[in-house]
Legacy VTK file of the C-alpha trace (Angstrom):
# vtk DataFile Version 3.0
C-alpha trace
ASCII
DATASET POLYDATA
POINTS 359 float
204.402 263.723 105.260
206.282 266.621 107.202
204.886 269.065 104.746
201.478 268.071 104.298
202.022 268.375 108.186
203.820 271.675 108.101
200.801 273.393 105.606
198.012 271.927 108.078
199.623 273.400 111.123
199.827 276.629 109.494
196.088 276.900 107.925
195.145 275.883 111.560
196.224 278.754 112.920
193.638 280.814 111.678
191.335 279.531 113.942
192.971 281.224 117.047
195.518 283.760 115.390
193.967 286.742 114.463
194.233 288.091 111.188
197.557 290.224 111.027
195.469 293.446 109.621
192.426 294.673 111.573
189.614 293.877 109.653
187.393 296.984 110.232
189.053 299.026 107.444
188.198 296.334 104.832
184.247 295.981 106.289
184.184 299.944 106.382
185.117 299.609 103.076
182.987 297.254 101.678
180.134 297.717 103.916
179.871 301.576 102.742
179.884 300.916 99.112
177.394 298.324 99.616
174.914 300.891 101.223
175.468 303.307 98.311
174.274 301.006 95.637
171.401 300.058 98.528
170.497 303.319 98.553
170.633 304.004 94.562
168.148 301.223 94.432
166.217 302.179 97.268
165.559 305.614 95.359
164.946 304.195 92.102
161.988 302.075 93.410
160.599 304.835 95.757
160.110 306.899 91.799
158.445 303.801 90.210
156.416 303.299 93.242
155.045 307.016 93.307
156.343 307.959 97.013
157.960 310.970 96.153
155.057 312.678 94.122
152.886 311.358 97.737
155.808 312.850 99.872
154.741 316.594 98.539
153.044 316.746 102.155
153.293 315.424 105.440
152.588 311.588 105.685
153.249 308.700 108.545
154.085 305.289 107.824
150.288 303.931 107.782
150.105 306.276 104.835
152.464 304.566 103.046
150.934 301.628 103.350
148.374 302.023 100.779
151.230 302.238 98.170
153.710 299.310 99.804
151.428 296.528 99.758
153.736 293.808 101.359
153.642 296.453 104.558
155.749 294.623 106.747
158.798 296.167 105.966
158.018 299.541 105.691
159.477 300.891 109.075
162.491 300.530 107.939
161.455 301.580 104.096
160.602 304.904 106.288
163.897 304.871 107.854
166.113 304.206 105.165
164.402 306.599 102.959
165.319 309.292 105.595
168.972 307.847 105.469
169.413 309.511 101.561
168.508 312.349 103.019
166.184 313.065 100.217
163.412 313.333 102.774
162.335 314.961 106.003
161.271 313.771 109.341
159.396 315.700 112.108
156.740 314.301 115.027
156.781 311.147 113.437
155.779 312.275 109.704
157.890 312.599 106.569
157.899 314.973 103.917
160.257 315.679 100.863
163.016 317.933 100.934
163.066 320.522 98.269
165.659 318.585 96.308
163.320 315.559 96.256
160.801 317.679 95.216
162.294 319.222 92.242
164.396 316.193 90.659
162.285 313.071 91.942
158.686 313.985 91.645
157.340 313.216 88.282
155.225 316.304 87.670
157.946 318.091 88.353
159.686 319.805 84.696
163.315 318.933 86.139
162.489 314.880 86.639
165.478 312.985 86.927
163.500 309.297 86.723
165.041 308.100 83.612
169.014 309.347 84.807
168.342 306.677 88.055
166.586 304.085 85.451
169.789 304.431 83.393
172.172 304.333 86.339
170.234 301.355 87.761
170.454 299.458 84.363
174.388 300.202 83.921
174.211 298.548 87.320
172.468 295.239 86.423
174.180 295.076 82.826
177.735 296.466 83.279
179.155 296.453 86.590
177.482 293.170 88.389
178.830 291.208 85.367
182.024 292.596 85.869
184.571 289.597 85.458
182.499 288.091 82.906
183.045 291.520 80.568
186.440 291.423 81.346
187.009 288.696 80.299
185.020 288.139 77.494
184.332 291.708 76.134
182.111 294.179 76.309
178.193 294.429 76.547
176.632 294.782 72.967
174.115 296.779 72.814
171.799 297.506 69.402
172.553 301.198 69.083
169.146 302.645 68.390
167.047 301.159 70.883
170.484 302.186 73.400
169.900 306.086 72.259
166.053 305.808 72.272
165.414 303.332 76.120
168.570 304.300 77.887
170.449 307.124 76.997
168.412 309.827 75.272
165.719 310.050 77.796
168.984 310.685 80.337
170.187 313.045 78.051
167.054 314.978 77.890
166.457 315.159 82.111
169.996 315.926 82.660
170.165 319.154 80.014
167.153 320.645 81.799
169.476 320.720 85.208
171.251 323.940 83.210
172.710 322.633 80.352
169.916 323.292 77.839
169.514 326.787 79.612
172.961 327.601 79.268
172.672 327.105 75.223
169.427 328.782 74.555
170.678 331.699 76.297
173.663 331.824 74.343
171.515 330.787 71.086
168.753 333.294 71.950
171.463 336.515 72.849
172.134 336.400 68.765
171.037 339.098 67.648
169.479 338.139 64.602
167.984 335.046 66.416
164.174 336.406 66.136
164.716 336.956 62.593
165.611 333.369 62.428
163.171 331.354 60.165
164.430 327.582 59.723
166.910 325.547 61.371
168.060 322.154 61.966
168.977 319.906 65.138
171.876 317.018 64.009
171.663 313.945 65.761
169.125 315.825 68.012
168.094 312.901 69.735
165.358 313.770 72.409
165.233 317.729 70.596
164.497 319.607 73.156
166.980 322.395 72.041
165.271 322.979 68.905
161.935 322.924 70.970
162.955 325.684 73.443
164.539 327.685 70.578
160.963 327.147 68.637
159.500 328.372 72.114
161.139 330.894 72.027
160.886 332.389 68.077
157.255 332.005 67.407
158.532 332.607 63.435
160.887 329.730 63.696
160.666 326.120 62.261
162.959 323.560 62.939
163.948 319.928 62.184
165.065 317.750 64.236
167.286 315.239 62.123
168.530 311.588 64.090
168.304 307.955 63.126
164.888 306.605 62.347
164.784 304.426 65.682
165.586 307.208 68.049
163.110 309.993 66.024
159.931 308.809 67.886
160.940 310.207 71.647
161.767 313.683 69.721
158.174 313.137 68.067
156.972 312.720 72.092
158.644 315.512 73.248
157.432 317.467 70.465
153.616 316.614 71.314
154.359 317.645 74.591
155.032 321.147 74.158
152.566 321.777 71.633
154.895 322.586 68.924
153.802 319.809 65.772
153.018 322.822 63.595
156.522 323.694 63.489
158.976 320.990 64.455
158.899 318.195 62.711
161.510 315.023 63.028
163.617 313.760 60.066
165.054 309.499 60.043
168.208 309.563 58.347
172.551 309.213 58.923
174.013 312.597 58.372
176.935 311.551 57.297
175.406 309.841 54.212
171.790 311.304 53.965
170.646 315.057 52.447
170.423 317.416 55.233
168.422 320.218 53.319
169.121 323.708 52.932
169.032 327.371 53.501
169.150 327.147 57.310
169.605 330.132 59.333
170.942 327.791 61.952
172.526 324.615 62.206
172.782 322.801 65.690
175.063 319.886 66.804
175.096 318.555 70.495
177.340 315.751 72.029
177.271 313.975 68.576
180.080 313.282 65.273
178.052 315.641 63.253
179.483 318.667 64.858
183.161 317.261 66.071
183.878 315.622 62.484
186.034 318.120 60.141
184.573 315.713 57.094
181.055 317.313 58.231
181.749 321.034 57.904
181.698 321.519 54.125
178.008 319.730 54.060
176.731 321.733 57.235
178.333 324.800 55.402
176.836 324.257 52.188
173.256 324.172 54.193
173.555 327.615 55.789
171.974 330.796 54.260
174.746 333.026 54.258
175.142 335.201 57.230
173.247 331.695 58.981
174.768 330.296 62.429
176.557 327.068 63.318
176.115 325.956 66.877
178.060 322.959 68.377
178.076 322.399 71.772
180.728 319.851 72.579
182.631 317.223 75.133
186.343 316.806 74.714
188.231 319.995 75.597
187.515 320.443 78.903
190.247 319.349 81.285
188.244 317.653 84.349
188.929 315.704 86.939
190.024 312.143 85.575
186.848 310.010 87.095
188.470 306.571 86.702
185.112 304.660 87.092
183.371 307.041 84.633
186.223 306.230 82.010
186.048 301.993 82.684
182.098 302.040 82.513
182.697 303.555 78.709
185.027 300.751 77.751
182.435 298.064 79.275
180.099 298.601 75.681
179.753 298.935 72.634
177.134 299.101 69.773
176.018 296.020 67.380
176.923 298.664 64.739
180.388 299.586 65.635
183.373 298.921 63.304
185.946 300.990 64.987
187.524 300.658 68.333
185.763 302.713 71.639
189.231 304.809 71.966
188.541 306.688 68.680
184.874 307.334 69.414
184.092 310.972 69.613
184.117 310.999 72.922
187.458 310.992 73.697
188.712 313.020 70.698
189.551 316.706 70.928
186.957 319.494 69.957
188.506 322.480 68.850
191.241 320.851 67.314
193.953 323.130 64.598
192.441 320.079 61.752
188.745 321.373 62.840
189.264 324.992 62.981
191.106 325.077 59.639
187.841 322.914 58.139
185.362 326.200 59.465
188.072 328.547 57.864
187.967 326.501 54.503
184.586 326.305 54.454
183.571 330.183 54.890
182.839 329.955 58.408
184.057 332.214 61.358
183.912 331.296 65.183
182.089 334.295 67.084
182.382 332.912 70.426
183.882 330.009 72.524
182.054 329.152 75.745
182.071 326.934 78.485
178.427 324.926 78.959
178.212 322.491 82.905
177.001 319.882 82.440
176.183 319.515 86.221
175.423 316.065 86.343
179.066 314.848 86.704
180.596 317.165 89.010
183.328 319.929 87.849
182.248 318.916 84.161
181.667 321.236 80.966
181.322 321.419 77.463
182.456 323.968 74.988
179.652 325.476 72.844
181.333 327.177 69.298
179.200 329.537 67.679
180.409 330.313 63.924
178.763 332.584 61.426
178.756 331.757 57.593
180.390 334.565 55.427
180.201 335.840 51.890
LINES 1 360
359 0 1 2 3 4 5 6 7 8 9 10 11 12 13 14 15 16 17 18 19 20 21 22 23 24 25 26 27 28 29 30 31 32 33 34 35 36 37 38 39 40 41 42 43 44 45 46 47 48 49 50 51 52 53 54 55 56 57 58 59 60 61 62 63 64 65 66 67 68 69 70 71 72 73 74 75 76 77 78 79 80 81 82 83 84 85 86 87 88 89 90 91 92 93 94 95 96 97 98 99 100 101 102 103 104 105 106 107 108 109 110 111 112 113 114 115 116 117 118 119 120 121 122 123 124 125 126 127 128 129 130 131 132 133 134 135 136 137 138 139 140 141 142 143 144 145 146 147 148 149 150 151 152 153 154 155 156 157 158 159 160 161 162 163 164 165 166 167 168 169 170 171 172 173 174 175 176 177 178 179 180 181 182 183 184 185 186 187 188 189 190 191 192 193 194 195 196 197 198 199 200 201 202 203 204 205 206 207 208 209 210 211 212 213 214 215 216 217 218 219 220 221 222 223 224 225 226 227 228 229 230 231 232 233 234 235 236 237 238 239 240 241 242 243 244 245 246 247 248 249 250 251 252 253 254 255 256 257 258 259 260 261 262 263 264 265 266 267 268 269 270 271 272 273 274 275 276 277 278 279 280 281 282 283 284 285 286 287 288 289 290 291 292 293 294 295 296 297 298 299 300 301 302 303 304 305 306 307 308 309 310 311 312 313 314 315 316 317 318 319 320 321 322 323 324 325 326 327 328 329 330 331 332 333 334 335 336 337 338 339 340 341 342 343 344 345 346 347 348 349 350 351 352 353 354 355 356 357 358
C-alpha cells in the first residue's frame, strides 16, 4: 500500500514541479520541422492551384480570390506564402521572386512540379507511416508505374537544373559528334538526353530503349519537341532483350545497363567501331553522408525485386578495377572521366565515362 502510495506521490508532482529540462529546446525543435513540411505542402498546392504562373505580376489578396474559392483563409495563404520566401511583397501586393519564376511556374522550361509531387508523395507513403514500415517492411511499389508516375518525371525536371547540360556539352564537344548518325539511350526513361543530342545533330537518329511501361512519357517528351521523325522509343529489358547495332553512340544514365561489367561485351558488340560509350553515373562520388536521404532508400522496394536494396546499383561503386578491366576486354578505351552536379541534392555529382571502341 506504501508503494502504490510512494508511485502516486511521485506522478503528482508533475503537476507543480516543473519539468527538470526547459522545454523550449524540444518545441523549437519540433515546432520548426513541423513548419518545414507546412511549408513543402503549402508550395506544392500553390503549383496545382496555378498561383505561381498568376504571381508573374503584381497581385493583392482579392486577386487571389478568384483562384482560392473557400477565401476565408487566404490572408494568411498570402502571408505564409511570403514566409518561403518564394515570393515578394511591396504596398500591399505580391509578386514572384525570380526563383519562383523559373522553377515553379509551369510554362517555365526548368518546372520543378513533379520533384515537389514526388517529395510530397514520399511524404504521405514513406515517412508518415514510419513505425508501421519499420516494423513491418518496406513500401512495395510496382516498379513501372514507380519509374513512369513518380520518379522519371523527377528525373527529367531535375536534369534540366544542369545536369542534362553538363552531358550534352560533354557529348556534343566530340569531335566526331555531327558525324554521328544513330545512337541509343539504355534505360532512358523520360529521354531527354537523346532528344537534346537529336536537337542538336539534325543527321542523328536515336532510340530510346526502357521497359514497355515507362516508354510512353519518353513518347510525350518526344512529341513535345517535335522530334517523332527521328526518335523513336523501344519496350524491352536490356539485360535479356536485342539492343540492335552499329551505333555510333551508346548512352547509359543512373541505370544497371551502364554500371554492370556483364553489360559491356553486349553494348560493345553494338558499337560501330571508332563509336562512343557514354555512362554517366552515381556511386563514386564521396558526398556528404545525408542520413535521411540514405533511410528514405531502405523504406521501398519494387514488386519485382529479388535481391536485397544494399546491392542495388545505387550503392555499388562505378569505376570499379572489375568494370574497367570489362571496357579493356571488350575493345573499349576511356577518353575522359568527369564530374556531372546533380544540383538537386546539395554538394552531389556523378561521374560521366566516355570510352571509344577500337579496332
Amino acid at each position: 500500500m506504501k508503494n502504490t502510495q510512494d508511485n502516486t506521490d511521485n506522478t503528482c508532482k508533475a503537476l507543480w514541479e516543473f519539468p527538470p529540462v526547459p522545454p523550449d529546446n524540444f518545441f523549437s525543435i519540433i515546432n520548426s520541422n513541423n513548419d518545414g513540411a507546412r511549408l513543402l505542402c503549402l508550395i506544392g498546392a500553390s503549383v496545382r492551384l496555378g498561383i505561381f504562373d498568376t504571381l508573374e505580376d503584381w497581385k493583392n489578396e482579392h486577386d487571389l480570390e478568384d483562384i482560392i474559392q473557400y477565401p476565408h483563409p487566404v490572408t494568411d495563404f498570402v502571408q505564409s506564402l511570403i514566409k518561403t520566401g518564394l515570393v515578394e511583397y511591396k504596398d500591399g501586393k505580391i509578386r514572384n521572386t525570380p526563383v519562383a519564376s523559373t522553377y515553379l511556374t509551369s510554362h517555365s522550361p526548368y518546372f520543378q512540379g513533379a520533384y515537389l509531387e514526388k517529395s510530397i508523395q514520399h511524404l504521405q507513403d514513406l515517412w508518415i507511416p514510419l513505425s508501421d514500415i519499420l516494423t513491418s517492411g518496406p513500401k512495395i511499389f510496382v516498379e513501372e508505374k514507380f519509374f513512369a508516375d513518380i520518379s522519371l518525371p523527377s528525373m527529367a525536371q531535375n536534369a534540366l537544373c544542369g545536369r542534362l547540360q553538363e552531358v550534352v556539352n560533354g557529348v556534343t564537344s566530340l569531335s566526331s559528334f555531327m558525324n554521328m548518325k544513330k545512337m541509343i539511350d539504355l534505360g532512358g526513361g523520360h529521354g531527354l538526353y537523346a532528344i537534346a543530342l537529336a536537337c542538336k545533330n539534325p543527321n542523328l537518329s536515336a532510340i530510346i530503349f526502357d521497359l514497355p511501361g515507362v516508354v510512353p512519357l519518353a513518347t510525350g517528351y518526344i512529341e513535345k519537341y517535335h522530334l517523332e521523325g527521328r526518335v523513336k522509343v523501344m519496350g524491352g529489358n536490356f539485360f535479356s532483350d536485342p539492343i540492335g547495332r552499329d551505333y555510333d553512340l551508346i548512352l547509359s544514365s543512373s541505370n544497371p545497363s551502364g554500371k554492370s561489367p556483364d553489360m559491356v561485351g553486349k553494348i560493345s558488340d553494338a558499337l560501330k567501331k571508332g563509336g562512343f560509350f557514354v555512362s554517366i553515373q552515381p556511386g563514386d562520388e564521396n558526398a556528404p553522408y545525408d542520413s535521411l536521404h540514405e533511410l528514405e532508400f531502405f523504406l521501398w522496394t519494387f514488386d519485382t525485386a529479388t535481391l536485397p536494396k544494399k546491392t542495388w546499383s545505387k550503392n555499388k561503386k562505378f569505376l570499379t578495377e572489375e568494370y574497367r578491366s570489362a571496357l579493356k576486354d571488350n575493345g573499349l578505351t576511356i577518353r575522359s572521366v568527369t564530374r556531372v552536379s546533380d544540383p538537386y541534392i546539395q554538394d552531389y555529382g556523378v561521374t560521366m565515362m566516355i570510352a571509344q571502341k577500337m579496332g
